[in-house]
C-alpha positions as CSV (number, residue, x, y, z in Angstrom):
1,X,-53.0,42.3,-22.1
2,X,-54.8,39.0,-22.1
3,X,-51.7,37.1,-22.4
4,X,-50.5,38.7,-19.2
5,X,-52.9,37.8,-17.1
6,X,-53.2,33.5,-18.0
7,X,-49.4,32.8,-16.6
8,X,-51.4,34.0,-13.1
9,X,-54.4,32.4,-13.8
10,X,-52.3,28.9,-14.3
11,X,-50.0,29.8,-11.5
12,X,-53.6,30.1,-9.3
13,X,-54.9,27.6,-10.1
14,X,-51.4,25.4,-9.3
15,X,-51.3,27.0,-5.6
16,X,-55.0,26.3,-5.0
17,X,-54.6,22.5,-6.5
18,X,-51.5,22.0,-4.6
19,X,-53.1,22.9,-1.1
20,X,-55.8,21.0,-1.3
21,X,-53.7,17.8,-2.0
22,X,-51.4,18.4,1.5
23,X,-54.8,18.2,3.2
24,X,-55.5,14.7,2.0
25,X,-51.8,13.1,2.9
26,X,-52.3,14.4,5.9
27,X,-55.4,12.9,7.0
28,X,-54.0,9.7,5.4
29,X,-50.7,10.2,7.8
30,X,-52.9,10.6,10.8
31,X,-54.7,6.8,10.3
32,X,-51.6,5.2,9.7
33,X,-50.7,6.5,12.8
34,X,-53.8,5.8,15.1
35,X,-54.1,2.2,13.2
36,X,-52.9,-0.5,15.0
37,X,-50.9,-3.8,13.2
38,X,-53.0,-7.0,13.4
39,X,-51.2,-9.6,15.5
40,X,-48.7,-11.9,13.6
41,X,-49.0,-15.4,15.1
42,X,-45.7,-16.8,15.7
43,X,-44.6,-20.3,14.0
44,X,-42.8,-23.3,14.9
45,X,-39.4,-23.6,14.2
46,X,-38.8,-26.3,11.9
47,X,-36.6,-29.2,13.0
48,X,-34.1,-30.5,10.5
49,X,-34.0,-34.5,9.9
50,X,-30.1,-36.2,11.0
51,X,-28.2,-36.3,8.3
52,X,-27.1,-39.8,7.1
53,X,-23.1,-40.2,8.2
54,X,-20.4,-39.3,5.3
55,X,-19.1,-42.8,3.1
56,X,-15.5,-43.3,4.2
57,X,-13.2,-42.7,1.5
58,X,-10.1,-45.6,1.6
59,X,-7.1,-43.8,1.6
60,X,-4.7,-44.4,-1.7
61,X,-0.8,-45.6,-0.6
62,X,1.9,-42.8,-1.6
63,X,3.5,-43.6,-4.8
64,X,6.9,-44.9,-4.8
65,X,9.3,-42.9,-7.0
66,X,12.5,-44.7,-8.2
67,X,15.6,-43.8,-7.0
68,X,17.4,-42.2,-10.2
69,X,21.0,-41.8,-10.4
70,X,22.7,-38.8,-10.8
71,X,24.6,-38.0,-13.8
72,X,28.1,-36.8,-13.8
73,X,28.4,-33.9,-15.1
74,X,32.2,-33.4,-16.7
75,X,34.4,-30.4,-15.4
76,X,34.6,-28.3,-18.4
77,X,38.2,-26.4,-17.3
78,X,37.7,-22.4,-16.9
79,X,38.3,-20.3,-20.1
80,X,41.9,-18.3,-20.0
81,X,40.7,-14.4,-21.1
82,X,43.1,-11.9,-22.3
83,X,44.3,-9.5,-19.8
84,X,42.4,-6.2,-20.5
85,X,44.8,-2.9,-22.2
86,X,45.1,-0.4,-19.4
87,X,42.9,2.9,-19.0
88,X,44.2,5.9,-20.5
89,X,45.7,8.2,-17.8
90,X,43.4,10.9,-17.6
91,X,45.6,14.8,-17.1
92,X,44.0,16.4,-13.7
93,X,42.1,19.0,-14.3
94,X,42.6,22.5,-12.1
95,X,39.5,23.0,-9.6
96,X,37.5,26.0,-10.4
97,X,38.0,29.1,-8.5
98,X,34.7,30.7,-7.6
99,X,33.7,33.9,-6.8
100,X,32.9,34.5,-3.3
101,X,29.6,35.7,-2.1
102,X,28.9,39.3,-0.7
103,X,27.3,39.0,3.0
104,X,24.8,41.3,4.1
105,X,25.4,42.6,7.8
106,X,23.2,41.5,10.5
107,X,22.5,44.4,12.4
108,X,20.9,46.5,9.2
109,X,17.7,47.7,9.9
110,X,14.9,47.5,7.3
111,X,13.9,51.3,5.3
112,X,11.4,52.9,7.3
113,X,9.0,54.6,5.3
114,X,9.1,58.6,5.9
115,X,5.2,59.1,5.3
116,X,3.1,59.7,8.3
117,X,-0.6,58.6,7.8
């Protein structure tokens, strides 16, 4: 029976523990709230010495490529190919004859069940 009773005793103790911490965060909660924030003074903005003005770069002359001549480029004269051996004649084949397709009339009524509830 003793070991019955300690997983209360623990769980007791726990709640009683655990109540008695709230109480302090909340007094600490309440002076962060009624405190005030010391005043920050505000500083100068900095000023930024003038820059010394950018070197000019001398600008390079375009390159002169020289003017190559083209080369001729012989006509080579177009091969003469074989003339290609006719396609078989394929026979025609009959087109199938289907079966056709029973259609149900419109004005048929679904079964209506006989059972009354």
């Amino acid at each position: 029976m003793a070991s019955l009773r300690f997983p209360s005793f623990i769980l007791s103790i726990l709640m009683i523990s655990l109540s008695l911490m709230g109480h302090k965060h909340q007094v600490e909660a309440r002076h962060l709230l009624e405190s005030t924030l010391p005043e920050v003074p505000e500083l100068p903005k900095p000023t930024l010495p003038e820059l010394p003005p950018l070197p000019e770069i001398p600008t390079l002359p375009k390159p002169e490529f020289p003017h190559l001549p083209k080369p001729e480029i012989p006509e080579l004269p177009k091969p003469e190919l074989p003339e290609l051996p006719p396609f078989p004649h394929l026979p025609e084949l009959p087109k199938p004859v289907f079966p056709e397709i029973p259609t149900l009339p419109k004005d048929t009524k679904p079964p209506q069940s006989t059972n009354t509830p």
